[in-house]
Structures are given as C-alpha cells and as structure tokens.
C-alpha positions, 0 to 999 in steps of 0.5 A: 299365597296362604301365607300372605292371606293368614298374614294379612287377615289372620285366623278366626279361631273359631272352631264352630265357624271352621267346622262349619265351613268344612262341613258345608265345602268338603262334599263340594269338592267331590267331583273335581277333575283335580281329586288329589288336592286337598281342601282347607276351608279357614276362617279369617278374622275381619268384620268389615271386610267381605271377602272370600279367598282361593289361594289356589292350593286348596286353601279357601279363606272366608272372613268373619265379615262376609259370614256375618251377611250370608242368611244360610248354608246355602249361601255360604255353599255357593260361595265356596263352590266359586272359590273351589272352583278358582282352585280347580281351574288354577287360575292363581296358578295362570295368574302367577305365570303371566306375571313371571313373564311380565316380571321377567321382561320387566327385570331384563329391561331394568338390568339394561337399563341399569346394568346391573340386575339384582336377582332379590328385586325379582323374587321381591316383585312375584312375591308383591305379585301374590300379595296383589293377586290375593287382595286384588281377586281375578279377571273378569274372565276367571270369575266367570268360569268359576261362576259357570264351575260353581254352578255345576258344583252346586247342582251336581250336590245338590244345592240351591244354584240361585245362592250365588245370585243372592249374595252378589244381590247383598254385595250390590246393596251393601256396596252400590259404587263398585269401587267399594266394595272388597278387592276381591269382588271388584273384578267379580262381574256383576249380577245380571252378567 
C-alpha cells in the first residue's frame, strides 16, 4: 500500500518538514498496544490536495497541502495520532480482508460464468482494492475509533485534545460540499459527531 501512495504522490524531499513530523509523531506511538511496529512519517509532494495517510504498516503519509493549513505542531500531532491509530487498530488490515472475501466470491462467480478463471485478474483487483482503499480513506466506523484512539494518544502525551476539532473546522471552511473535499476525509465524520 506504501508504494501505491509514494507512487501516487511522491515524496517531499524536505528534510526539515520530515524531521519535523517525526520529531512531532514519534513520542505518539510510545504507548501503543502494538509497540513492535515501526513508524515512518513521510512527507508527500501535493500542494493542493489535503491529505493524510495511514498505510497500515507504519507508513504515515502527509502531503505538503494539508501542512500548509495546520497553524501549529499541535495540529499536526493530532492529525498524526488519528492516523497512528489507523495503524494501531489495523484497520487497512480489515479492509484488505473484507475485500479478499468480496474479491474472491466475485472471482468465483466470474469463473462460472466464463469458465475460465484468470488467476492475475484477482491478484489485479486486490491491488485496485489498496489503491482504492489508500485514496478513498475508511468507514465511517474506523474513523471513529481512530478518533476516540487519537484522543487518548494526545492526552496521554500530553497534547492539546481540541486539535483535531480545529483541523476538521479548517477542512469544513475550505471544503463546504463534502463531496470536495480530499478522498480521505470524505468518509471522516463530521466535526460535530
């Protein structure tokens, strides 16, 4: 899935903006449940998107767009910690298996149907499912635990807990119709949930 992103995007090659998200997410990911993995928080070359990305491996992805916006470290912590917690949950990892049981039902009834099933079609439609997964963000349902996750990272380091609000307000100004806003923070319920 990281590759998918890094291809799509592209690294920021910044090293003052990278050394400042990890100066600012490493300490988040101290208390984690899942103290094994690794992060890495990457910079992604995009101006006019807004995005942040968990590719649920420890690869956290933040474009150069959504940086611009954020006022402080605090916001940027905030975002962090949602994403960390993406990670943290395996929620790409849930995704990914709902999608091989779709994929697989739907590979089975394509092989009746044509009788003759092509194994590359499949690994070809889990690889559009982590593209899809990457741009499109979670449901409704993950979001919100990564919301309730990312607000216990933040008081348990203790960060500013009303961040996160402050950046969904920013979102809500810059993207009044939903439907503009970036992919990933479509599905991201709104403020006042």
């Amino acid at each position: 899935v990281s590759g998918i992103v890094e291809f799509r995007y592209r690294k920021l090659d910044n090293d003052k903006t990278a050394d400042r998200l990890n100066r600012i997410g490493q300490p988040l990911t101290k208390n984690l449940d899942r103290s094994h993995i690794e992060f890495f928080f990457t910079p992604l070359r995009s101006s006019l998107e807004k995005n942040a990305i968990s590719a649920g491996n420890g690869y956290i992805y933040f474009t150069s767009g959504l940086i611009d916006i954020l006022e402080d470290d605090e916001e940027i912590a905030a975002v962090l910690a949602h994403e960390i917690c993406h990670a943290e949950f395996r929620h790409v990892l849930q995704d990914f298996k709902l999608s091989q049981k779709l994929t697989l039902i739907t590979a089975i009834a394509s092989a009746i149907i044509n009788k003759a099933g092509n194994i590359g079609g499949i690994f070809q439609v889990l690889q559009d499912y982590a593209a899809s997964l990457v741009m499109n963000g979670f449901s409704r349902q993950f979001e919100l635990e990564a919301d309730a996750g990312s607000k216990w990272i933040l008081e348990t380091t203790g960060h500013d807990t009303a961040a996160m609000r402050r950046v969904l307000l920013k979102l809500d100004d810059l993207y009044p119709d939903r439907a503009e806003r970036a992919s990933v923070f479509q599905t991201h319920p709104e403020e006042s949930e």
